[in-house]
Each structure stands twice: as structure tokens, then as C-alpha cells.
C-alpha positions in Angstrom: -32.7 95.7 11.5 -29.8 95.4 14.3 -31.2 92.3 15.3 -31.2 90.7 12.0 -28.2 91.5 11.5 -27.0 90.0 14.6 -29.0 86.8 13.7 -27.0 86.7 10.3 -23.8 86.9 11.5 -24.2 84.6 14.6 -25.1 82.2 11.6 -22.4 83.1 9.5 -20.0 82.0 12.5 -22.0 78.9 13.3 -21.1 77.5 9.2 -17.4 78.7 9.3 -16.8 76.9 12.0 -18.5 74.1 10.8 -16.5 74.6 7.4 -13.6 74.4 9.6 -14.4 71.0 11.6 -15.1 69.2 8.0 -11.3 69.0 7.3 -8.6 67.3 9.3 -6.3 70.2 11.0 -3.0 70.9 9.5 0.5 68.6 10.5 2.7 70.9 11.7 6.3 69.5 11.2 7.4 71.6 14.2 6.0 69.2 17.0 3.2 71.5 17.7 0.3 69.9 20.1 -3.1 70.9 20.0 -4.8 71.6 23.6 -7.3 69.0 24.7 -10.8 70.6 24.2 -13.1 69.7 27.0 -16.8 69.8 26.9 -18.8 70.9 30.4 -20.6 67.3 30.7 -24.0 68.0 32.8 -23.6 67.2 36.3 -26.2 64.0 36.5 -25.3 63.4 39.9 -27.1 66.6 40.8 -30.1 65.8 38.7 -30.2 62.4 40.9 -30.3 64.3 43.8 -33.1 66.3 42.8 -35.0 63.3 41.6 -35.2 61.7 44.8 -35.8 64.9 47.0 -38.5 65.8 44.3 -40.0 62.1 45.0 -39.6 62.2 48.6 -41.8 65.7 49.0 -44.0 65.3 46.5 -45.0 61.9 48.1 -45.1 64.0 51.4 -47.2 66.2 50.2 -50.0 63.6 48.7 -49.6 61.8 52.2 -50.6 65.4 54.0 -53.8 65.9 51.6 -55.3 62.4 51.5 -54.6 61.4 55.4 -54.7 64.8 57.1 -56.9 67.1 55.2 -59.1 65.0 52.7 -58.6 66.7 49.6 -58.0 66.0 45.6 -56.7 69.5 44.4 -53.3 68.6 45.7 -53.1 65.8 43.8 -54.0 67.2 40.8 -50.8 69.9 41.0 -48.1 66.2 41.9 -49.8 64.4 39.1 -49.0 67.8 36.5 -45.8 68.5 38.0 -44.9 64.7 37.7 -45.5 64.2 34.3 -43.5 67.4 33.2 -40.8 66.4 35.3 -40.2 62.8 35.8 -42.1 62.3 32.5 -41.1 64.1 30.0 -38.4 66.6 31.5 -36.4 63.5 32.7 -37.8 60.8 29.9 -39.2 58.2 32.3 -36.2 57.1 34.3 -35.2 56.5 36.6 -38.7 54.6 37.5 -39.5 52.9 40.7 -41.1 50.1 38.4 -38.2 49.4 37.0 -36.1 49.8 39.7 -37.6 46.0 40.3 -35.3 44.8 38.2 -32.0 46.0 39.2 -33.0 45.3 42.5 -33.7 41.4 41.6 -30.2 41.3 39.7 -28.4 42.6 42.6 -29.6 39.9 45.0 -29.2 37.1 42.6 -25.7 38.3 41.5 -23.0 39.6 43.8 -21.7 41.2 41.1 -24.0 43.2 40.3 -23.4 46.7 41.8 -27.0 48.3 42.4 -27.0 52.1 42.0 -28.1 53.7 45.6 -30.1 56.3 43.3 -32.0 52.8 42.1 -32.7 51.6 45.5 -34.0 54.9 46.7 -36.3 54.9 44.0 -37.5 50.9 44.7 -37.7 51.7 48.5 -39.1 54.9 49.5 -42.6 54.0 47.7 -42.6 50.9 49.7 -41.9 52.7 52.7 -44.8 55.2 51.9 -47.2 52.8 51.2 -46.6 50.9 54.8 -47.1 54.0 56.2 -49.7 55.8 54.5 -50.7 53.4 51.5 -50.3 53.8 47.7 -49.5 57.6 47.8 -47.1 57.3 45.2 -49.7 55.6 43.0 -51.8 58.8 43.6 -49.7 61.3 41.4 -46.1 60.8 42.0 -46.1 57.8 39.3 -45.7 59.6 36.0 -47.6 56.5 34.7 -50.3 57.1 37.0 -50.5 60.7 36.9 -50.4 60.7 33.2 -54.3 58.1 33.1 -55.5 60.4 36.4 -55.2 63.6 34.0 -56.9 62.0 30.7 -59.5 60.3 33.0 -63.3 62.0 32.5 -65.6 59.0 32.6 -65.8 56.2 34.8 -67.2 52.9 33.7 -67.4 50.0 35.6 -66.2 46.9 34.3 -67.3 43.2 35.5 -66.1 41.9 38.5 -65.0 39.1 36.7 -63.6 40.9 34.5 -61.5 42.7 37.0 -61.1 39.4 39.1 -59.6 37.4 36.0 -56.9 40.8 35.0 -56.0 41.3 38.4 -53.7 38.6 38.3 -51.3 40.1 35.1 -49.3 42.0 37.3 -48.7 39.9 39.6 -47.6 37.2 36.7 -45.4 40.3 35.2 -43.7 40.6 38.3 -43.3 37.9 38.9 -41.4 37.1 35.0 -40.0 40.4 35.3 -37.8 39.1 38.2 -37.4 35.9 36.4 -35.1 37.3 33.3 -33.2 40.0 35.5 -32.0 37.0 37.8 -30.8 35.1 34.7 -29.2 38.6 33.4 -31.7 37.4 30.3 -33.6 40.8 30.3 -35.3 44.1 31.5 -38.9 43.5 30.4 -40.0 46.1 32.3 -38.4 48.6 30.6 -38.3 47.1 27.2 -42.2 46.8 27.2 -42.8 50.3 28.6 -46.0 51.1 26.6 -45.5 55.3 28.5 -41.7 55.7 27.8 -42.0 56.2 24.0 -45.1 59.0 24.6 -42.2 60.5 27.0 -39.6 60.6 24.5 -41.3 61.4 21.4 -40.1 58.5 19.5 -39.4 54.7 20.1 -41.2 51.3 18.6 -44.4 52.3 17.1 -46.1 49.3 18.7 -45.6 49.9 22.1 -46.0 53.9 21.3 -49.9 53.0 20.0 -50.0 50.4 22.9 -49.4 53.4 25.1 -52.0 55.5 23.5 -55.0 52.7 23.8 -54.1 52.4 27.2 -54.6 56.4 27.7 -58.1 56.1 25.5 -58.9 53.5 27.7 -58.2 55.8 30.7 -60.6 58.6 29.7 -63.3 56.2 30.5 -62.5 54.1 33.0 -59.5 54.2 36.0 -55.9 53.9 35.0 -56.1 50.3 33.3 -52.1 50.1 33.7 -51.9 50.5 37.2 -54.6 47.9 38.2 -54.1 45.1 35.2 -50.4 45.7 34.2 -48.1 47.3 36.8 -45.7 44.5 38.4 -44.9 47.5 40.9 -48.3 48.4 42.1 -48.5 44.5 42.5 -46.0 44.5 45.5 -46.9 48.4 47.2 -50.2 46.5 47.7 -49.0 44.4 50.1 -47.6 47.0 52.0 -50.8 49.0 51.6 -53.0 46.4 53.0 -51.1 46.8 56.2 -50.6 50.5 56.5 -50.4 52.2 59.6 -52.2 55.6 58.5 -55.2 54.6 56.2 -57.2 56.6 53.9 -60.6 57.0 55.0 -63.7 58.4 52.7 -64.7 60.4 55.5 -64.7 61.4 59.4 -67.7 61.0 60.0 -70.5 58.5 59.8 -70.8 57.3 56.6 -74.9 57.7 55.6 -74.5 54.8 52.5 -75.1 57.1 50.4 -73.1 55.4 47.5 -71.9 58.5 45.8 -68.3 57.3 46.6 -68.6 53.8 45.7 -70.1 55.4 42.4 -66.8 58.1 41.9 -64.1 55.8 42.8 -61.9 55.2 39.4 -60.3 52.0 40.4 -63.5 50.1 42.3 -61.5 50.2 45.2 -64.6 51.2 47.4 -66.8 48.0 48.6 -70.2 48.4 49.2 -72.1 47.3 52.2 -73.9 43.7 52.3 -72.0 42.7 49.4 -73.3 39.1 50.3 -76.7 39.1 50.5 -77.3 35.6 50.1 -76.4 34.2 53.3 -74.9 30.6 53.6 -74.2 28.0 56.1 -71.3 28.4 58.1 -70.6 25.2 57.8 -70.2 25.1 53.6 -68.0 28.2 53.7 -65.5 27.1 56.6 -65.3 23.5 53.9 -64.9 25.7 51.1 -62.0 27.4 52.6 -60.3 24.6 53.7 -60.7 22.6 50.5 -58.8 25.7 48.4 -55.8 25.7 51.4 -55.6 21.5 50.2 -55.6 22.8 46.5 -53.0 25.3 46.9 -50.0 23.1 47.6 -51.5 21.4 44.8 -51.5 24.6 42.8 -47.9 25.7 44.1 -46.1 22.0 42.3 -48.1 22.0 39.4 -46.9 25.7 38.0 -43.6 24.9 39.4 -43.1 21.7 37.0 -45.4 23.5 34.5 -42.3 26.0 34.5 -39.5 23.7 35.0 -40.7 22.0 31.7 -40.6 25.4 29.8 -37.6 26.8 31.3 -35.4 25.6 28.1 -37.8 27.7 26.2 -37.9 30.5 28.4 -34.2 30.6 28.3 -34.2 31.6 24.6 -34.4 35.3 25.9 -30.7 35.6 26.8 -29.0 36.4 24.0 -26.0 33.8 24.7 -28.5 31.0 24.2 -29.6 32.5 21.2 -26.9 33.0 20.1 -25.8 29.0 20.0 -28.9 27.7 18.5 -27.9 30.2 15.5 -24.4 28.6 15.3 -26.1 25.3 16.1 -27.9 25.6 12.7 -25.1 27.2 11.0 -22.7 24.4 11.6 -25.5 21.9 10.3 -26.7 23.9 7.4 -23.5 26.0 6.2 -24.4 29.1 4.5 -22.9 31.7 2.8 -23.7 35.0 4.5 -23.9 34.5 8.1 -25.8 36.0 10.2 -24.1 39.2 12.0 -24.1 38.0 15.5 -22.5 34.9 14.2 -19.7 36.1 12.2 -18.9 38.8 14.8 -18.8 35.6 17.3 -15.9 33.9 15.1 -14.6 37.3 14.6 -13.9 37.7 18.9 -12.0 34.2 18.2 -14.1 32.4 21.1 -14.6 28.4 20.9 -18.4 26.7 20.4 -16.9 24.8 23.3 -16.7 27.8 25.9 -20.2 29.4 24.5 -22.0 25.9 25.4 -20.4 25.4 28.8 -22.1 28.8 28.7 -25.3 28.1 27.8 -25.7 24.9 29.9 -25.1 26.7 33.1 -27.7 29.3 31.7 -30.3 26.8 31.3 -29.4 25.3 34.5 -29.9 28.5 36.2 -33.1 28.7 34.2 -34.5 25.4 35.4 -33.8 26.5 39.2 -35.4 29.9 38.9 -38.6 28.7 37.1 -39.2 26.3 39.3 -39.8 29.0 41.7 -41.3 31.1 39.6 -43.9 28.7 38.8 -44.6 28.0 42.0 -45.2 31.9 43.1 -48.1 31.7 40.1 -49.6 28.9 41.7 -49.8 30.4 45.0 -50.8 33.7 43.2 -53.8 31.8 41.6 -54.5 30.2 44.9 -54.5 32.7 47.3 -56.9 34.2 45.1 -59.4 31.6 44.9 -59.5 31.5 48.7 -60.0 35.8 48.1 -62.9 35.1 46.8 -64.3 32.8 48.3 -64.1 34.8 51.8 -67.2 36.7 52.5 -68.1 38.9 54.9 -70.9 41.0 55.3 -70.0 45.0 55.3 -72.3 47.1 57.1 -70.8 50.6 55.6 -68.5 51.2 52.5 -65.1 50.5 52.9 -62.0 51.5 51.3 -60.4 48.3 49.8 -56.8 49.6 50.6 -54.6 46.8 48.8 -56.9 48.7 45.6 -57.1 52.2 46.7 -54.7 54.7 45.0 -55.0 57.5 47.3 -56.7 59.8 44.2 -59.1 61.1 46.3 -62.1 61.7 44.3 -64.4 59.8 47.2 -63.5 63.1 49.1 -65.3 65.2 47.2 -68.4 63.1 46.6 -69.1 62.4 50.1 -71.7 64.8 51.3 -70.7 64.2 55.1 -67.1 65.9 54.4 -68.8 68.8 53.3 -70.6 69.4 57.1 -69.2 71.0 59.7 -69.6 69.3 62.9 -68.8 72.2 65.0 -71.6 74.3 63.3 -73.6 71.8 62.4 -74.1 73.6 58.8 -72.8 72.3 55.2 -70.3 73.7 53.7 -70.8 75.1 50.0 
């Protein structure tokens, strides 16, 4: 009854001063000031702090189990503890993908200050996956961590398949630097299909985007990181190269298949994957008629993009902007629209928002020109991927692919004997 009570008056106290705050306090004729009322505001710098020595040990920690010891159950505790805490405790940001961005602008743009909490975040993957591969990836990434958990089934899809979605991330990075440069827009982080699961609301479409994607996961291996993610793109690069690689197992592998079969990503190759030999001859002339191509390639998407770039450079708002006063000088019309009558509100001239616009476009033109021709080499350098063969005698981790989720560990039955006693572990 005491506590009710309580309840009821902590209520009562909660509306009076509400009643209180709905009318404007009294004008005292004497001169009498009111004290300045300061709210505690939440110290974000700490929370910042935490973030990136969070990131940096959880990473740690992934890099320990997959190099040194071999094992999942690690990973499974990072990939939980990142989704409650960079996911939804701290709503998806800061983000190393996104972190692409600001990281484009400030090198484009002097101006640009780039937040050192922003480069941490960009870097210290990077500097991860040189040294240990895409341990991040494994179950730092909230993104990541978030399909590993929903993940049950595995199906494989065509290599074909996989060949021909492989290159959208590379493209998304790719455009993704394309509008920060030009200031036009974060893409990344305005077609976040995970950020409106975080935060329990947002555009419905990329919310039920986000949601397909996780279906998808639960039957086959984290479809954003390997056909969508801009930033898993560029850590494999430094993957390929790293100094400590993941390896299935120890010992010798038996080709027993059991890890090519549990891998979620197809990141395992398995052995004689060319059976049907050819001359040497026809693949050295194969090769070398795909390194003629790709200069070929590298022009054509560069004046491919050069002729869009007017186009493209509808996505800054300062562009749109004019074309809508364009047409309203043409067409008069009553009601405006409200980014053009708060233009003529600010008192600016057409004449200063073209001189505007033109050096947008131009600026346009000369960063689509490279862009286009980084998506011809992509598509080139990718051709001549495929059309290098080797022949594997063992499986073997694909590392640019690999995610460092280490399921292979537990499949292979040669991790589970024990040299030393020469008996299998159960």
C-alpha cells in the first residue's frame, strides 16, 4: 500500500510541474532574473572512447580465436555483444562503412574537418585485416554479426551467380565515394537497409529491405557482406595480403570436403577445380588478350560516366534546386514549391546559384571520369580472375572471401586429433 502511494504522489508531482511549465512565468516589475537552468548533457566523448576501445579488443579477441586457437565459440559471444552494443545500444553509428565517406570528403575537401573518432573507425579494420584478415567481418560488424546469428542453413548459390553480384560492392564503393567528394550525398548511410532494424523506426522500405536480407541470411551466408558492402570491398584487398592467415587446420588436410561443405560465404576452394586441362599456350593468349581489353574497358566506363555526369549531378541538392527555379521562371505558378520560395526568401540571386551549379557539374564531369574508369578496371580485373586457373591439390581458404567465422574449424575432423596422443578428441 506504501508503495502505491509513493507511485501516486511521485505522479502527482510529475503533472504539477508539468501544469506549471504550460504557462509563461510571471513579469516581475522588480528586475528579478531567473537562474539559468542547465541540463547534465551526456558526456559523448566518453561513449566515443568506449566505442573504439570496445572495437579494438573485441577485434583482438576474434584475431586470438581464429589464428591462435581455431575456434567459433568466441565469435559467437563478439557477434552478440556487437549487436547489443554497437547495434542497437548505440543505433548503428558510428560505422566503419560509413566512415568511407567522411573519409573521401576530407581528402577531396580541405575543408572538411574529419572527426579522429571517424578515422579510427575507417582504419583500425583495415589495419586488422593486413594483419590477420577480415576479423572485423567475423563479428565485430554489427551488420555481420547480426546475418552470422540468424544464419541456420547454408545453400549454395551458382558460381555465376556469385561471380556476376560480386561486383555491387565494388560499384557501391565506388559511387559511394563519388557523391561524398561532390558533398552531393552519404549513400551509405541513407541506404542502410540494418540501421532502421537498430532503431526501431525509419523508411519502411529500406526497414523490409533489411528484413529480406536477414531471411535471406537464415539460408545462406550473410548476402550483405559478400554482394552489397562497399567496406568489405576494400578490407579484401588488405586480406589477400595478410601477414597472419586463417588456416582450416594444422595439419594435413585429408580432402575430406566437410569444410568446403560448412563454409557460409564459399570462401573455401576445392582441390582440382580445373579438371579439364588446357594448352598452355591458349591460356597465356587468353590472359594477355583481357590485359589489351582492360585499357579498353578503363576509357569506355570513364566516357560512359563523363556522359552521365550532368545526370548524376542531380543528387546535390543545389542542382536541384535550379532546375526547380529553372521551370518556375518558365512556367510561373502560384504556390511554389517550398525549397523555392525559402530560396527567394534567403534573398540570393539565380545568378550566384548557377555559377554554383556549373562548378558542381564541372566537378561532377572530373570525378566521374574517374569513377568510370575504376568500373572498368573493376570489370576487367575480373575477367582476367577468372580466367586464371590453377590446379589446387588441397582446399584452400580464399582469404580476399573468407570472413574469419570459423565454422570450417569445427567441421574439420583433423582439428579434432591430437598429434601428441595420436587419439581424437570428442
Amino acid at each position: 500500500m506504501k508503495k502505491i502511494l509513493l507511485i501516486i504522489s511521485a505522479l502527482l508531482m510529475q503533472m504539477a510541474a508539468f501544469a506549471q511549465n504550460r504557462f509563461p512565468k510571471p513579469d516581475f516589475e522588480s528586475g528579478y532574473q531567473y537562474p539559468d537552468i542547465n541540463y547534465a548533457v551526456p558526456n559523448e566523448s566518453l561513449w566515443l572512447f568506449v566505442d573504439i576501445a570496445l572495437l579494438v579488443l573485441l577485434m583482438s579477441f576474434v584475431s586470438w580465436a581464429v589464428i591462435k586457437k581455431q575456434t567459433r565459440k568466441p565469435i559467437i559471444w563478439v557477434s552478440v555483444i556487437s549487436v547489443a552494443y554497437f547495434g542497437f545500444f548505440r543505433s548503428g553509428c558510428v560505422c566503419s562503412i560509413g566512415s568511407i565517406q567522411n573519409v573521401a570528403l576530407s581528402l577531396a575537401d580541405s575543408s572538411y574537418i574529419l572527426p579522429v573518432s571517424v578515422l579510427l573507425f575507417f582504419i583500425l579494420p583495415i589495419i586488422f585485416a593486413f594483419l590477420f584478415g577480415r576479423v572485423f567481418c567475423a563479428g565485430v560488424c554489427p551488420f555481420g554479426a547480426l546475418q552470422e546469428l540468424v544464419n541456420i542453413k547454408n545453400y549454395r548459390l551458382s558460381k555465376a551467380l556469385t561471380t556476376a553480384l560480386s561486383v555491387i560492392p565494388w560499384i557501391y564503393l565506388i559511387f559511394a565515394i563519388l557523391y561524398a567528394v561532390t558533398r552531393s550525398s552519404f549513400i551509405i548511410c541513407k541506404f542502410d537497409p540494418f540501421i532502421g532494424i537498430f532503431r526501431f523506426g525509419g523508411d519502411f522500405g529500406l526497414i523490409l529491405f533489411g528484413v529480406l536480407l536477414l531471411i535471406t541470411s537464415i539460408f545462406t551466408g550473410r548476402p550483405f557482406c559478400r554482394f552489397i558492402c562497399p567496406y568489405g570491398a576494400l578490407l579484401s584487398l588488405f586480406s589477400r595480403i595478410s601477414i597472419f592467415k586463417v588456416q582450416i587446420t594444422k595439419q594435413q588436410c585429408i580432402n575430406c570436403e566437410l569444410c568446403h561443405n560448412a563454409c557460409p560465404v564459399d570462401a573455401i576452394k576445392p582441390p582440382y577445380d580445373n579438371k579439364v586441362k588446357e594448352k598452355r599456350l591458349s591460356g597465356v593468349k587468353r590472359i594477355l588478350n583481357y590485359f589489351i581489353i582492360l585499357p579498353l574497358l578503363i576509357v569506355a566506363g570513364s566516357v560512359l560516366m563523363r556522359y552521365f555526369s550532368d545526370d548524376l549531378s542531380r543528387a546535390h541538392y543545389d542542382v536541384r534546386l535550379y532546375d526547380m527555379i529553372q521551370q518556375q521562371e518558365e512556367n510561373p505558378q502560384n504556390i511554389m514549391p517550398l525549397e523555392v520560395e525559402a530560396f527567394y526568401g534567403e534573398g540570393k540571386t539565380v545568378d550566384e546559384l548557377h555559377t554554383n551549379v556549373e562548378k558542381i557539374k564541372a566537378d561532377f564531369k572530373f570525378y566521374s571520369t574517374i569513377a568510370g574508369g575504376f568500373i572498368g578496371l573493376v570489370i576487367g580485373i575480373l575477367l582476367i580472375s577468372l580466367s586464371t586457373k590453377r590446379t589446387r591439390k588441397l582446399y584452400e581458404i580464399e582469404h580476399a572471401d573468407c570472413v574469419a567465422c570459423g565454422k570450417c574449424f569445427d567441421y574439420c575432423p583433423q582439428n579434432k586429433f591430437d598429434v601428441k596422443t595420436a587419439k581424437l578428441s570428442i
